[in-house]
N, C-alpha and C positions, 0 to 999 in steps of 0.2 A: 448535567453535561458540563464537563469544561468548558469555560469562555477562551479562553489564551494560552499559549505557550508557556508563558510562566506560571498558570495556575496548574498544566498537565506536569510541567518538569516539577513543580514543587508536591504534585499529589504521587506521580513514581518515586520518591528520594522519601517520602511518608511510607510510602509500601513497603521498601526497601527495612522500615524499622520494625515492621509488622503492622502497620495500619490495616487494617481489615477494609476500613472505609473508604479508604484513600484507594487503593486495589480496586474496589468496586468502581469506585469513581473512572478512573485510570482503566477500566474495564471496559466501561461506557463511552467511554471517547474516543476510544481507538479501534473496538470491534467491528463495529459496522461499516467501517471502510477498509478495514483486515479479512473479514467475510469479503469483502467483495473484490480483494483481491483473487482468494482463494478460488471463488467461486468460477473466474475467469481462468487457474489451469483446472482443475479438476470435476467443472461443471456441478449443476445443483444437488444433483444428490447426495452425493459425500463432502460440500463443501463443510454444512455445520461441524461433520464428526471431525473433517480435518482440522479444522477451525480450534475444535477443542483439543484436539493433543498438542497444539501451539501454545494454546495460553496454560496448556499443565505445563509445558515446558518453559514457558517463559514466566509464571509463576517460581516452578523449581529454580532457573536460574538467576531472578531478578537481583539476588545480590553478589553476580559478578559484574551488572549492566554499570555503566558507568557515563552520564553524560546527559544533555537537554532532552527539548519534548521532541527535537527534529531526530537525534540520535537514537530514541527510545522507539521512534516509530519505524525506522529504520532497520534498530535489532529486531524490531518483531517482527518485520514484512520479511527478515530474512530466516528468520526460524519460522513462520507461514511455510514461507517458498520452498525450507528443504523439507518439510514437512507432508505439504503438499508434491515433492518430486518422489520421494518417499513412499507415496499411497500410489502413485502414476505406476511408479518399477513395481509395486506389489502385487497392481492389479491389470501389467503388463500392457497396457493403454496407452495413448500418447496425451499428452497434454489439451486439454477439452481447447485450447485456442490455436488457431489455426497456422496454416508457414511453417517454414526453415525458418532458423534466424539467419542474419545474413551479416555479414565484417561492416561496418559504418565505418564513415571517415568520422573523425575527431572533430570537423568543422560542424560549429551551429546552426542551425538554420537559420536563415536571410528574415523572415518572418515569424510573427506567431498568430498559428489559425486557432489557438486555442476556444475563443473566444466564437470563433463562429460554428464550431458544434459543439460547445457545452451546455449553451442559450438554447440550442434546438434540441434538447434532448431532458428526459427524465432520467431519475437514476436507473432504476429497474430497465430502461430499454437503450441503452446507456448501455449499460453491461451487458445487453444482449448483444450491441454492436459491435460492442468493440473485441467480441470472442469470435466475430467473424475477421479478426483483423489478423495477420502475419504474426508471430509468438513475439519477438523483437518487437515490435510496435505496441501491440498488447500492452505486454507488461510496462512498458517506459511510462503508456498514458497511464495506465491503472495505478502505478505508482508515483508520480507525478501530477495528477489529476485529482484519480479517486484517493488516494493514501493522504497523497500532500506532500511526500519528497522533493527537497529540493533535490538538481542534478546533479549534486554528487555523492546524498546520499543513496539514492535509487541507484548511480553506475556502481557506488560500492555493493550495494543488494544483490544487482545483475553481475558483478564482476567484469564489469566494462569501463569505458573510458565515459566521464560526465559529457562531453561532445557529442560520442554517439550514444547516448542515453536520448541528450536533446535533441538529436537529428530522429532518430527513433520516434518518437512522442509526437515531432513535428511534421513524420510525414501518416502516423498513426492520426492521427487529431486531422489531416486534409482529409485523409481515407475517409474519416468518421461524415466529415463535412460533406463529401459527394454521394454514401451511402444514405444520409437524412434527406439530400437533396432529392433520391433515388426514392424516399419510402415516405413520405410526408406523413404517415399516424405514428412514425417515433417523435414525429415535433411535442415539444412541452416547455418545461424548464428544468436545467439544470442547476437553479441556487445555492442547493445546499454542497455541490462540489467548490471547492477552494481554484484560484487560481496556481498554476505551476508557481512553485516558491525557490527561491533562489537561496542561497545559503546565507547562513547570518554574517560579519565582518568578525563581532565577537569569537574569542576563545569560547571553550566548552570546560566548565567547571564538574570536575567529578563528584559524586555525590559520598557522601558518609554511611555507608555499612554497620550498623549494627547485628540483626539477625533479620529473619525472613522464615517464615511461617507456611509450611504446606496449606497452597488453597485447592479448592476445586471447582467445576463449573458452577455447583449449587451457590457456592460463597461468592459468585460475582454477579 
């Protein structure tokens, strides 16, 4: 598993040349919080298959991706997400998580409850919760949370404004807070989620293209 940002953006721009290994790597680091996004529109059954026609796709396209490990997780939650709306229109269903999404103001939230339901929760029951939350809410935590986006690249993912991304998330994350309060056997821990990440000050360096090599699930 990656340790850092700079070891994920240096193992995609290895991928990018044909690295088999690097891809693997790059593979491992970002799936299992990619699954879990998916798995919150599309629910468990079809999450894995959707799962894998993203990473065929983001295989196939990884040498137009251009940018760090925040921007790279970013293009993939977003070829996920249409991947995953994709199977929804197919299989004429709505989105396994719950709500309307609703217009947010631009302002950020006054607080962050982040903290007080991610400590009370495991991952696995985590994601059961938070598919009972509003679709808008949903996605902001999952991608903010579970993914790791910062907010603006989650509001580029959603195609919203990064304000109501964080307003989004922050009143998804009280919701989460009052439901655990509500069901005390999802209490656990949440360690292995990342705190909400803010974006970096740095520019974002494009990576060098050489070729890129058809993988498949088996090769990751």
């Amino acid at each position: 598993m990656l340790g850092d940002d700079a070891e994920l953006t240096a193992a995609v721009r290895a991928a990018q040349t044909g690295d088999e290994t690097a891809f693997r790597a790059v593979y491992r680091a970002v799936h299992p919080r990619l699954l879990g996004y998916v798995r919150t529109l599309v629910g468990d059954p079809d999450a894995e298959d959707v799962a894998s026609e993203a990473w065929l796709q983001i295989a196939r396209d990884l040498d137009r991706f251009s940018g760090d490990a925040d921007r790279f997780r970013g293009w993939a939650a977003r070829i996920a997400r249409n991947r995953a709306l994709d199977h929804i229109r197919m299989r004429g269903r709505r989105p396994a998580i719950g709500g309307d999404e609703t217009e947010l103001t631009g302002r950020a939230a006054e607080s962050d409850t982040a903290g007080e339901a991610i400590e009370a929760l495991t991952t696995d029951s985590a994601l059961s919760l938070i598919a009972r939350l509003p679709q808008d809410q949903a996605e902001a935590v999952v991608l903010r949370v579970v993914v790791g986006l910062d907010a603006k690249t989650a509001a580029e993912t959603l195609g919203k404004r990064a304000g109501a991304v964080r307003t989004a998330a922050h009143r998804g994350l009280k919701r989460l807070a009052e439901l655990i309060g509500a069901d005390p056997e999802s209490a656990g821990g949440l360690d292995a989620l990342p705190p909400q990440r803010e974006p970096h000050r740095g520019a974002v360096t494009s990576a060098t293209v050489t070729h890129t090599r058809t993988r498949t699930q088996k090769d990751m």
